[in-house]
C-alpha beads as a LAMMPS data file, in Angstrom:
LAMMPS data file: protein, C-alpha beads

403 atoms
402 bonds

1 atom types
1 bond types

-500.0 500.0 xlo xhi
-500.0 500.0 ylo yhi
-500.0 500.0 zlo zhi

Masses

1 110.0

Atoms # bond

1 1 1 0.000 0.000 0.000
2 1 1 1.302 3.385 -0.555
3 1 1 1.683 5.687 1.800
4 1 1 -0.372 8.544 2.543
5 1 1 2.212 10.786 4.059
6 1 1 5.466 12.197 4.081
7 1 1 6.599 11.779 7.386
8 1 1 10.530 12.434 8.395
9 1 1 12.394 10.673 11.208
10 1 1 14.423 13.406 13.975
11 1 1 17.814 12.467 12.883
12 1 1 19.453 15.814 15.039
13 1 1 19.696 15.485 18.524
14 1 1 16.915 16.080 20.485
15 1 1 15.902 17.572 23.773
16 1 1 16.133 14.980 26.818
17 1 1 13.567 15.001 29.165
18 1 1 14.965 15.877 32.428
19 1 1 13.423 15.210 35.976
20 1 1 12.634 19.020 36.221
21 1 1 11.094 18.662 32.662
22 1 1 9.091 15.539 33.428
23 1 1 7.720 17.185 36.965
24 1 1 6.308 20.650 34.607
25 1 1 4.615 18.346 31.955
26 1 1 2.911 16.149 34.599
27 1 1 1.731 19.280 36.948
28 1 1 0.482 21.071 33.954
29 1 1 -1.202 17.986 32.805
30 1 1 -2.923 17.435 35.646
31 1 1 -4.149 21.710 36.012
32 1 1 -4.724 21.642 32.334
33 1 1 -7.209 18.507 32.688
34 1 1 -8.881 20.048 36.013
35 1 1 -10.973 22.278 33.426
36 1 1 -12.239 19.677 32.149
37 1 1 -14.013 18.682 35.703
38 1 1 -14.148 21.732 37.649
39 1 1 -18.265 22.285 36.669
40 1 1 -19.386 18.672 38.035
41 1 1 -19.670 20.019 41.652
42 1 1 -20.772 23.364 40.035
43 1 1 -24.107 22.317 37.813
44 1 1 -26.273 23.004 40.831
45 1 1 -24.750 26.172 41.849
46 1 1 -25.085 26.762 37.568
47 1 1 -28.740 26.010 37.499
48 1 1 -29.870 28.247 40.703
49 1 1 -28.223 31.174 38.696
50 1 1 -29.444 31.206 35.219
51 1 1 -32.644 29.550 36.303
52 1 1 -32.641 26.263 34.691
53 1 1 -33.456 22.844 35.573
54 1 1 -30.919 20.667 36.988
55 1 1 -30.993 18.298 34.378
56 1 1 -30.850 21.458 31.681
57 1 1 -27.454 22.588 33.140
58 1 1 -26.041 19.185 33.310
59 1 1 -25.644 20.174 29.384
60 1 1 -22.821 21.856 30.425
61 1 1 -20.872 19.242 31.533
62 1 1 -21.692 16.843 28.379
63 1 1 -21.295 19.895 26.246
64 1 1 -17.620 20.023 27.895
65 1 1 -16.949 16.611 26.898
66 1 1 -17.894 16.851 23.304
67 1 1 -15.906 19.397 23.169
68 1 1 -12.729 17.903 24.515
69 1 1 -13.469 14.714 21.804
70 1 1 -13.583 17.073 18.588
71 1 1 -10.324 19.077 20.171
72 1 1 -8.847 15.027 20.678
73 1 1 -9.457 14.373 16.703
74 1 1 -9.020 17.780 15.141
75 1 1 -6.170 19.597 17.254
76 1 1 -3.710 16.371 18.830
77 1 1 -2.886 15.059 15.461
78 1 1 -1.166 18.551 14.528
79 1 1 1.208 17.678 17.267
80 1 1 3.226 16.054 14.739
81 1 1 2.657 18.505 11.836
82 1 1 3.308 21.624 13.593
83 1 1 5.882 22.583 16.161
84 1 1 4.755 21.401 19.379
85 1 1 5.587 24.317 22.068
86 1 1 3.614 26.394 19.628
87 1 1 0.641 24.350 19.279
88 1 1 0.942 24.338 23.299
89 1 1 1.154 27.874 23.466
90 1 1 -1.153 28.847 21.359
91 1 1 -3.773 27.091 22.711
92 1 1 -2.970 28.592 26.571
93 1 1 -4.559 31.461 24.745
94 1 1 -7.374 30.313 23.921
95 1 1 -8.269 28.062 27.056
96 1 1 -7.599 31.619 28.996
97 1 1 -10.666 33.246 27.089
98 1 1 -12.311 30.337 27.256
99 1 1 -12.328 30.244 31.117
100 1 1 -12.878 34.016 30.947
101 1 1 -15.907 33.304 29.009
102 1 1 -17.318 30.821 31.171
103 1 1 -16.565 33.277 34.422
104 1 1 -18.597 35.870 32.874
105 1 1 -21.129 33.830 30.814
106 1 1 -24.387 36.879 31.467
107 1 1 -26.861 33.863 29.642
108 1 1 -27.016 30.008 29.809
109 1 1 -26.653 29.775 26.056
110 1 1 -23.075 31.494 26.439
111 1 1 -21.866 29.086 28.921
112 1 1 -23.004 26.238 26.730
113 1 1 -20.453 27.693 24.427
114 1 1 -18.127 29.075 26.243
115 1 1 -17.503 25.328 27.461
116 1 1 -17.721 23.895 24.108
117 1 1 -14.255 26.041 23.861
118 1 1 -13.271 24.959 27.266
119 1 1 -13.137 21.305 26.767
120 1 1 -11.785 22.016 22.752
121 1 1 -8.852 23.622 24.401
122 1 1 -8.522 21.094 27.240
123 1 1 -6.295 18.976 24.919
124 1 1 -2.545 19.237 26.277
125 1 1 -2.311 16.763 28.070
126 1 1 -3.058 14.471 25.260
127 1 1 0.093 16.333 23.761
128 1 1 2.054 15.958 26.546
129 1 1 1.813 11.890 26.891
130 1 1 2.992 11.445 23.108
131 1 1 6.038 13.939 23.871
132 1 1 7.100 12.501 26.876
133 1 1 6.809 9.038 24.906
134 1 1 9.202 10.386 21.983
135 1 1 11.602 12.597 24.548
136 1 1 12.236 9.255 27.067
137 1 1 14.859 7.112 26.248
138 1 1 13.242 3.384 25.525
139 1 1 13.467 1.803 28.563
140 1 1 12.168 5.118 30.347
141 1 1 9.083 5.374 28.399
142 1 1 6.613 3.507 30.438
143 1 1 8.085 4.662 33.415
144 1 1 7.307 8.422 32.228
145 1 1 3.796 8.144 31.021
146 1 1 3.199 6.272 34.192
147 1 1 4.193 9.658 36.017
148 1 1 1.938 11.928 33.571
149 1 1 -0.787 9.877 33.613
150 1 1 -0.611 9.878 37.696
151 1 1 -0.835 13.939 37.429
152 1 1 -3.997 14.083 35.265
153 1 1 -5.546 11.203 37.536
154 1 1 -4.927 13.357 40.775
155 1 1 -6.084 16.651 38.627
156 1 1 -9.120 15.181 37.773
157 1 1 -9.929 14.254 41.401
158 1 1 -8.223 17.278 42.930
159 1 1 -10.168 19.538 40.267
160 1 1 -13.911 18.378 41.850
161 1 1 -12.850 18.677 45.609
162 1 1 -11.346 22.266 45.068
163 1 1 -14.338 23.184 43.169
164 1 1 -16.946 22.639 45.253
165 1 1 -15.545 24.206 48.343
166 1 1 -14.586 27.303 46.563
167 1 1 -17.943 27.818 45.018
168 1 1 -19.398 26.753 48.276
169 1 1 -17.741 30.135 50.095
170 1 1 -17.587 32.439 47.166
171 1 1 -19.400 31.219 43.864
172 1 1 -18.979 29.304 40.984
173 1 1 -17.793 32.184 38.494
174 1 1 -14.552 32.186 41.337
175 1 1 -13.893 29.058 40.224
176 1 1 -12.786 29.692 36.517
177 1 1 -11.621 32.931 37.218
178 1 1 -9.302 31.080 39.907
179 1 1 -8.386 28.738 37.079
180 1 1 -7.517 31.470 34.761
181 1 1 -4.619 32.607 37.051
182 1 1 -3.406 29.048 36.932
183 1 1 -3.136 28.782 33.306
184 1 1 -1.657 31.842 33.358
185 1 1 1.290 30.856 35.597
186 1 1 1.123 27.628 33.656
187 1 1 1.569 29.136 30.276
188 1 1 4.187 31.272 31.211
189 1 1 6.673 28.331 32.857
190 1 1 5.616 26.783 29.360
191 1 1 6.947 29.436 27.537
192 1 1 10.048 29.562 29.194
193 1 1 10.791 25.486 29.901
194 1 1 9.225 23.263 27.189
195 1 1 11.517 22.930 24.521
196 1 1 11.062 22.896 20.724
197 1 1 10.476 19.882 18.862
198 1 1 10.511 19.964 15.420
199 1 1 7.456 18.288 13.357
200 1 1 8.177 15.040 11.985
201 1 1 5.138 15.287 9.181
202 1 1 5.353 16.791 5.994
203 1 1 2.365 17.363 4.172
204 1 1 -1.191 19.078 4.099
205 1 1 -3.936 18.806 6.704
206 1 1 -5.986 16.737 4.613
207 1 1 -2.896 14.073 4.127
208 1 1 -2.218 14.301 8.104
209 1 1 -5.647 12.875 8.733
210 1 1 -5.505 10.105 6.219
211 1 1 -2.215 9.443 7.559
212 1 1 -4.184 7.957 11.024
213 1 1 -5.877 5.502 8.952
214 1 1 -2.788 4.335 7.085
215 1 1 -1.533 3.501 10.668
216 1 1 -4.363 2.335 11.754
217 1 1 -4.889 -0.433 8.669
218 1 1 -0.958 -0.598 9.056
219 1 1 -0.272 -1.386 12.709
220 1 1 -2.069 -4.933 13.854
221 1 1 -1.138 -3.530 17.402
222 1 1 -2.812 -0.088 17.458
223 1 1 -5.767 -2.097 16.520
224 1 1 -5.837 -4.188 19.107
225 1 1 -4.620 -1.822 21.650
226 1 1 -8.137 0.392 20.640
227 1 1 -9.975 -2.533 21.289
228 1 1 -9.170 -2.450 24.086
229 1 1 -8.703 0.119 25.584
230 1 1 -12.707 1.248 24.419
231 1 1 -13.484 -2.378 26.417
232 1 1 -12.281 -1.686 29.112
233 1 1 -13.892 2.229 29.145
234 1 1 -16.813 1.179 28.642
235 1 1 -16.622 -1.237 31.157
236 1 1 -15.257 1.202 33.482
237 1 1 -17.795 3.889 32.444
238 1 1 -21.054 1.536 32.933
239 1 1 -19.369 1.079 36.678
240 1 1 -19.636 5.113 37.171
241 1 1 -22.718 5.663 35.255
242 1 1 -25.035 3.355 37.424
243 1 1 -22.909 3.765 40.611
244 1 1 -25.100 6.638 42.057
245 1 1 -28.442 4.723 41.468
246 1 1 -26.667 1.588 43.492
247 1 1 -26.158 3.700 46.456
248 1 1 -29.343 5.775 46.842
249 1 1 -30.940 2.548 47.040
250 1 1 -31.386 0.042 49.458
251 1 1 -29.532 -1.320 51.445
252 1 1 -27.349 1.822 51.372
253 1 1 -30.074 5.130 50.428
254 1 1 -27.089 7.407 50.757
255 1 1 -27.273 10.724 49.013
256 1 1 -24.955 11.981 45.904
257 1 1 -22.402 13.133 47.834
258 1 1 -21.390 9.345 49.027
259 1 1 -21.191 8.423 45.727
260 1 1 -19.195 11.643 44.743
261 1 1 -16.649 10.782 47.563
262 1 1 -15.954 7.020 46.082
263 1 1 -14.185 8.667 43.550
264 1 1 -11.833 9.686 46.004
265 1 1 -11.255 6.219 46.165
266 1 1 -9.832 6.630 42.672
267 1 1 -6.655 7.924 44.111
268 1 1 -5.234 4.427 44.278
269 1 1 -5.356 4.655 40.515
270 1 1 -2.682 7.195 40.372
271 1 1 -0.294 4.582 42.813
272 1 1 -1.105 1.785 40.633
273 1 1 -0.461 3.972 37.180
274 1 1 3.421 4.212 38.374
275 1 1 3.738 0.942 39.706
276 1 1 2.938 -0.415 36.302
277 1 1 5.534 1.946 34.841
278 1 1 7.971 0.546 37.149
279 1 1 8.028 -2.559 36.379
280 1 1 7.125 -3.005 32.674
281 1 1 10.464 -3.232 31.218
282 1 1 10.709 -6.532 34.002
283 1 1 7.368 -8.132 32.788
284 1 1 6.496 -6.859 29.322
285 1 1 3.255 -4.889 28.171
286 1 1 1.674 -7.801 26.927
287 1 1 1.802 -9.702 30.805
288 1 1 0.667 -6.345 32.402
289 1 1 -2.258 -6.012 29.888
290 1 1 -3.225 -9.592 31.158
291 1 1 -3.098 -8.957 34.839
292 1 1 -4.978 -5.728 34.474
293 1 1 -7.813 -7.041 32.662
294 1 1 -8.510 -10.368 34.996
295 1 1 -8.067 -7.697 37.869
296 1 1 -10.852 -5.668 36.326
297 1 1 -12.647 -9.018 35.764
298 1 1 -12.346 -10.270 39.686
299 1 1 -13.462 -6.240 40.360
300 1 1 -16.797 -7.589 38.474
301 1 1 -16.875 -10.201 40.781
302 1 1 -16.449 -8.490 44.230
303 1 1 -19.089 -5.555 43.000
304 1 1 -21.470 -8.269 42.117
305 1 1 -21.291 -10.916 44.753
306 1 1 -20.844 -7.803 47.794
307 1 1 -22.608 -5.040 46.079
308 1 1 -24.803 -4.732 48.597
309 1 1 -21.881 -3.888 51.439
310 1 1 -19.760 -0.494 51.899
311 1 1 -16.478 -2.571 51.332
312 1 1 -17.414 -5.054 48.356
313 1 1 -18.016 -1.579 46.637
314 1 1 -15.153 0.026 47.649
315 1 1 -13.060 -2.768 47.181
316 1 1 -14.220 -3.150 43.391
317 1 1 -14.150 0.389 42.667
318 1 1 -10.032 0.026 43.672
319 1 1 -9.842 -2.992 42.129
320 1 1 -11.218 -1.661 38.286
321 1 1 -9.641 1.263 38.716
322 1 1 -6.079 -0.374 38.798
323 1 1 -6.989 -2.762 36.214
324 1 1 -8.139 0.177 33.862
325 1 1 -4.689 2.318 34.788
326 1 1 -2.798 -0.538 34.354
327 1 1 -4.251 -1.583 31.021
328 1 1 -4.424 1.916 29.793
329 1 1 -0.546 2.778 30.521
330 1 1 0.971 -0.582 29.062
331 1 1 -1.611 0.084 26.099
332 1 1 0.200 3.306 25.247
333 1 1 3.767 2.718 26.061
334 1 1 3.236 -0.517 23.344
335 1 1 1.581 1.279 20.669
336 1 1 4.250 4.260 21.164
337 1 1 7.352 2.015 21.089
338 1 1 7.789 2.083 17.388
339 1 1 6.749 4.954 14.733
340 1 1 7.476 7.875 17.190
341 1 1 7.460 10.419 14.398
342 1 1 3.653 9.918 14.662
343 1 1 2.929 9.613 17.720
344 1 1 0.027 12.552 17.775
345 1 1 -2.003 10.755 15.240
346 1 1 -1.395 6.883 16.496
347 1 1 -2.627 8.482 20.005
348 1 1 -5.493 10.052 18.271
349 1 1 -6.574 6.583 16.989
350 1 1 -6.375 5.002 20.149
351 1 1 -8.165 8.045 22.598
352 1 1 -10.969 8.703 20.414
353 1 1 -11.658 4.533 20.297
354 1 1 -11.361 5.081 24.047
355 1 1 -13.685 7.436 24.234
356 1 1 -16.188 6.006 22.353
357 1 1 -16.019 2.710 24.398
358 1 1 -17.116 4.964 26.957
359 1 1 -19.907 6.511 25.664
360 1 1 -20.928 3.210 24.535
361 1 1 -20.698 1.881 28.510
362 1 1 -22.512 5.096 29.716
363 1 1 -25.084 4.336 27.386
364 1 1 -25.843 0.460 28.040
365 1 1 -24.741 0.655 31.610
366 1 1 -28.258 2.890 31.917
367 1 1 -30.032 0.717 30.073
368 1 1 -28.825 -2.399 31.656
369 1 1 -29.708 -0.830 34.731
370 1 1 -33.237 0.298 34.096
371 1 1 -34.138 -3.381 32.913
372 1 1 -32.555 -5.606 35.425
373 1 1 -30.788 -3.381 38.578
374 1 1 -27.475 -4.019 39.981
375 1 1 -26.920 -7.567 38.973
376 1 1 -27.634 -7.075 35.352
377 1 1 -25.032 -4.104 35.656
378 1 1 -22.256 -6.402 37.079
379 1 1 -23.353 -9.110 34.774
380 1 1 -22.675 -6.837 31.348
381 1 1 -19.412 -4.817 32.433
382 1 1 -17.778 -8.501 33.974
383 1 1 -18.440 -9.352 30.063
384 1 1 -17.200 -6.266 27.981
385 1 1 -13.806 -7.346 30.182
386 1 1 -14.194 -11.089 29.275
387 1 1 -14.234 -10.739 25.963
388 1 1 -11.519 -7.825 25.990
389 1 1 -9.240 -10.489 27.974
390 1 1 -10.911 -13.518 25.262
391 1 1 -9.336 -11.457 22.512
392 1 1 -6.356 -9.811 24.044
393 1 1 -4.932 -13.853 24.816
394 1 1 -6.235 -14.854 21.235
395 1 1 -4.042 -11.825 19.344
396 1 1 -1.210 -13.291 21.981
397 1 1 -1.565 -16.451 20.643
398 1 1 -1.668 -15.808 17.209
399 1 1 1.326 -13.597 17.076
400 1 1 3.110 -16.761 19.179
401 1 1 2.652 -19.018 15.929
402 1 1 3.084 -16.327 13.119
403 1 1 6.755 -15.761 14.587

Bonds

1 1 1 2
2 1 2 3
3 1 3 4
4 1 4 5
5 1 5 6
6 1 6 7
7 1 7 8
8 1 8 9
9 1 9 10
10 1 10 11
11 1 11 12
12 1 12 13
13 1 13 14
14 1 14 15
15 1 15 16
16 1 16 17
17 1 17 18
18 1 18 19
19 1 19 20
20 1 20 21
21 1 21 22
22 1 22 23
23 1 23 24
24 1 24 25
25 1 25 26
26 1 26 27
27 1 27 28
28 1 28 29
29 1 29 30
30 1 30 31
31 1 31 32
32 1 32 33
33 1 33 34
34 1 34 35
35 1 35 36
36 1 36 37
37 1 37 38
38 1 38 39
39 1 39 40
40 1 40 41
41 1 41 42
42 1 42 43
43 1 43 44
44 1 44 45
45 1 45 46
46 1 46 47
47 1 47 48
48 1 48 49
49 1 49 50
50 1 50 51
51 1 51 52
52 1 52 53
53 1 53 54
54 1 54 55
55 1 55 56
56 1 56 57
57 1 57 58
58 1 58 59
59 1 59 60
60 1 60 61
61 1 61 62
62 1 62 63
63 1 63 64
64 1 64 65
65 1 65 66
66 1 66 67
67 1 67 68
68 1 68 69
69 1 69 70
70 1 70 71
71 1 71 72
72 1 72 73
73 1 73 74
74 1 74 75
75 1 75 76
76 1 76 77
77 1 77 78
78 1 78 79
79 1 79 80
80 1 80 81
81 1 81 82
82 1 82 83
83 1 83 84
84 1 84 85
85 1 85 86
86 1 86 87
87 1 87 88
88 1 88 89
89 1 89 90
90 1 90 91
91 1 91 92
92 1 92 93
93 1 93 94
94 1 94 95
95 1 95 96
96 1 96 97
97 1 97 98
98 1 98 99
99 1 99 100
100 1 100 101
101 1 101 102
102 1 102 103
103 1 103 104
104 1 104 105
105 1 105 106
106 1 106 107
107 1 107 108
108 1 108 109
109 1 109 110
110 1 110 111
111 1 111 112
112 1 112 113
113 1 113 114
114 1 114 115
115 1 115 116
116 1 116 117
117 1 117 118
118 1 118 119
119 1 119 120
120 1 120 121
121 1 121 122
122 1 122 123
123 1 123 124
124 1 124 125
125 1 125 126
126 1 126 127
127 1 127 128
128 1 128 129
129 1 129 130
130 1 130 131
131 1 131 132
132 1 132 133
133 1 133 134
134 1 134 135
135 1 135 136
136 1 136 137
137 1 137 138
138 1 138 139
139 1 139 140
140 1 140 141
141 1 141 142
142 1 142 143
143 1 143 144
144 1 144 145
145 1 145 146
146 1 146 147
147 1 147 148
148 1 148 149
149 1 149 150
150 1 150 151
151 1 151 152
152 1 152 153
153 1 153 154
154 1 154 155
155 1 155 156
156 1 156 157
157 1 157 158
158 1 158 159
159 1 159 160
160 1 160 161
161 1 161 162
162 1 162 163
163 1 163 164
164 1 164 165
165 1 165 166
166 1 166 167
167 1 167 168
168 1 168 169
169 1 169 170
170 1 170 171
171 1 171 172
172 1 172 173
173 1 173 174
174 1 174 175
175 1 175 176
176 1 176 177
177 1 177 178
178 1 178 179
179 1 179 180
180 1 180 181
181 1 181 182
182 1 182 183
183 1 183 184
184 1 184 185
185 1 185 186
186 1 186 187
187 1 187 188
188 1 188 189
189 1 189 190
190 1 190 191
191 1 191 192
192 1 192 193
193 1 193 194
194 1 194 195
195 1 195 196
196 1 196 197
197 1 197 198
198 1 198 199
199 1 199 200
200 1 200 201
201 1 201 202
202 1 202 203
203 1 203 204
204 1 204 205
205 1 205 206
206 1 206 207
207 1 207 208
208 1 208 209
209 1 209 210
210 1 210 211
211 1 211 212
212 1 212 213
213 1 213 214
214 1 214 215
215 1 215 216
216 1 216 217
217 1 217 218
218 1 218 219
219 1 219 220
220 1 220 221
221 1 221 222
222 1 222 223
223 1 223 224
224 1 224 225
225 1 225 226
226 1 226 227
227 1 227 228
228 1 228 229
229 1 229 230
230 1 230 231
231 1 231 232
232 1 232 233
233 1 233 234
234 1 234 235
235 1 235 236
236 1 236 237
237 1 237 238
238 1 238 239
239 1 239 240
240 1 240 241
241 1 241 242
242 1 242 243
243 1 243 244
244 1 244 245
245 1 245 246
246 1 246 247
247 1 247 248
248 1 248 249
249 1 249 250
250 1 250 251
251 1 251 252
252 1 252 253
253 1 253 254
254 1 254 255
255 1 255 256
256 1 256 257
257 1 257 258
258 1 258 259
259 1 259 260
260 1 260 261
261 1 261 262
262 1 262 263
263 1 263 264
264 1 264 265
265 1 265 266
266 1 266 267
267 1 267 268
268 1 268 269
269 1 269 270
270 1 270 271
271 1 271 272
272 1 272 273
273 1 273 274
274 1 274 275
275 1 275 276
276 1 276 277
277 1 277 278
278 1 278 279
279 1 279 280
280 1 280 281
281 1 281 282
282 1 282 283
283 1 283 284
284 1 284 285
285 1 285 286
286 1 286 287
287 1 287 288
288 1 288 289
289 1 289 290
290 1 290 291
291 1 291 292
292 1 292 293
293 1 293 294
294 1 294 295
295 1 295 296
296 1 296 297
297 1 297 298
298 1 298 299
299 1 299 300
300 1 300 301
301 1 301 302
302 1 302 303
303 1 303 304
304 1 304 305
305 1 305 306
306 1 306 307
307 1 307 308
308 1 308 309
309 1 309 310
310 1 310 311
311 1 311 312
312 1 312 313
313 1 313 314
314 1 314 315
315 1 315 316
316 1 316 317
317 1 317 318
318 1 318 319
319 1 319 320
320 1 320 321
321 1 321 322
322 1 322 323
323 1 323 324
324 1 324 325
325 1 325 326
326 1 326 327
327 1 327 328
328 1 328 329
329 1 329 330
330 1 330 331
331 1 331 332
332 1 332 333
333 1 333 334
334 1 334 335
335 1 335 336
336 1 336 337
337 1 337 338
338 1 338 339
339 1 339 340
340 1 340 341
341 1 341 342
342 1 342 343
343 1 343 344
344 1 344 345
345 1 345 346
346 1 346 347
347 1 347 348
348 1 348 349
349 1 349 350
350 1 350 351
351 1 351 352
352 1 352 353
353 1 353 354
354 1 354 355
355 1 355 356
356 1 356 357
357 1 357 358
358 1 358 359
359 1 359 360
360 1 360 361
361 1 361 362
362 1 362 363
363 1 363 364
364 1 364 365
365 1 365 366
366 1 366 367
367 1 367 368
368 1 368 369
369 1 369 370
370 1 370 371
371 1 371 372
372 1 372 373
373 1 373 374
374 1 374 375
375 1 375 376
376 1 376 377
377 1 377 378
378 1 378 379
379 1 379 380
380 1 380 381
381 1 381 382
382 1 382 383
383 1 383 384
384 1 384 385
385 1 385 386
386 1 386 387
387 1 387 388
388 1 388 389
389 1 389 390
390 1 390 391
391 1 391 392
392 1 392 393
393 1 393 394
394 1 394 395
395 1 395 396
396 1 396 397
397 1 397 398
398 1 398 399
399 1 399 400
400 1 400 401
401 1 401 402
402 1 402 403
């Protein structure tokens, strides 16, 4: 097949990626992705001041989200056509009107836009895990990630605790207009510390995105890394999305804000993320993919079999998300390990099947749980992981007798 691109390997040295360098990108990937979270706490707050339903201003946060998924597709894979640090910078500037937006949305219809923007321009850190990918030496890659993807795990817990107590004392609009000095700060060390990368992609814009499905009809294991990685979101998303109707039932009736604090519980996520990049390089991707998804499938187990205790939920909810954090780093440190002149678009391939295995969870997770409760819920996301691990050990296999 021929190929759709012009891509050009980095034959001049290129920047290392220091300890100091490695601590800024994982900081400001975890305060970059905080905007992305910051209005869950807020959407009551939200609704009491532009007089709308509850269920109208939770618009807002999906709006956010759809957002962030056309910025994933459209803006990430320029990370390899244009000059990174620019891209970066560039789009500081935007998120910082978007936020300002937001702050001073005077209608609901302007904040429904305004965060459109807000998650479009919520993107970097989805720039930041391909560079740290292509600025580690080999056997430092996994290792790396591991540490970036433990920032944006703790900003996107971090993000909904620090939001609700400051609107709680002075409003919501304080809470994007807090954010704004952030970014600020955060732009500025950007200016002055990432270093420039030069594009590895030659071409038009129109060639860059057929270039992500040349490597995606190319590479046998970007394929199979999408599968499963959207398995094992959706799996993971049909957990969250049916969570809070578990717990304000019986035995438990608890209110929202128990099931907003098990995500605190999520923490343990960001411990597992750099265990896995630790030891990798000892056990292969391939053995931590296969430990992460039977953990996810025993996590099935537990919330099915004690889903009707404090501590068989708590204990799955640790137990899935280590599995997912575990699957999710070793499926990105494999797909990066080869092709790292395009590793914007390969990334793109893989987050927006990620995403979309989410959506797909959300969705059936509600139905699943209008039609037969709790046990038809455990039931259907202990089988999106079964058949992730069914396939995962059959591509294993079949790859053993091809060599």
């Amino acid at each position: 097949m021929k190929k759709l691109e012009a891509d050009i390997e980095q034959t001049e040295n290129k920047p290392q990626l220091t300890r100091g360098l490695l601590w800024l990108i994982t900081i400001g990937a975890g305060l970059v992705l905080a905007n992305l979270y910051y209005n869950q706490p807020l959407l009551s707050h939200i609704a009491a001041d532009f007089g709308v339903s509850e269920s109208a201003a939770s618009k807002v946060a999906m709006i956010t989200q759809l957002g962030y998924a056309a910025g994933l597709f459209f803006i990430v894979p320029l990370g390899d056509m244009m000059r990174r640090k620019k891209i970066i910078l560039v789009d500081f500037g935007f998120m910082l009107l978007a936020l300002f937006a937001v702050a001073l949305s005077p209608s609901f219809s302007t904040i429904i836009i305004a965060s459109f923007f807000l998650g479009l321009t919520t993107i970097i850190p989805q720039i930041f895990l391909p560079l740290t990918a292509q600025l580690s030496r080999p056997e430092e890659t996994a290792k790396s990630m591991a540490m970036v993807v433990s920032g944006m795990l703790i900003g996107m817990l971090a993000s909904r605790v620090f939001s609700g107590i400051l609107a709680e004392y002075f409003g919501w609009r304080a809470v994007y207009l807090v954010a704004m000095c952030i970014m600020l700060i955060l732009g500025l060390c950007m200016a002055l510390f990432l270093p420039e990368i030069k594009p590895t992609f030659k071409g038009t814009y129109r060639e860059l995105m057929l270039s992500i499905l040349y490597y995606v009809k190319t590479l046998p294991d970007l394929r199979m890394a999408a599968l499963r990685g959207g398995l094992v979101f959706g799996s993971f998303s049909m957990l969250w999305a049916t969570l809070a109707f578990r717990l304000n039932g019986a035995p438990f009736l608890a209110g929202s804000d128990v099931a907003g604090a098990m995500g605190l519980v999520g923490i343990v996520g960001a411990v597992a993320a750099n265990v896995v990049g630790r030891i990798t390089n000892k056990y292969g991707q391939n053995r931590i993919l296969t430990a992460g998804a039977s953990v996810m499938l025993l996590s099935w187990v537990i919330l099915g079999l004690g889903g009707s205790t404090y501590a068989g939920i708590i204990a799955g909810v640790i137990l899935i998300d280590m599995g997912i954090q575990a699957m999710n780093i070793s499926n990105q440190s494999l797909i990066f390990s080869s092709h790292k002149e395009a590793t914007n678009r390969i990334n793109t391939a893989y987050m927006v099947t990620f995403f979309i295995g989410g959506a797909v969870g959300t969705w059936i997770g509600g139905l699943i749980w209008g039609l037969f409760g709790w046990t038809g819920v455990t039931f259907c996301g202990g089988l999106f992981i079964l058949l992730c691990l069914l396939f995962h050990l059959s591509y294993l296999r079949k790859e053993a007798i091809n060599r």
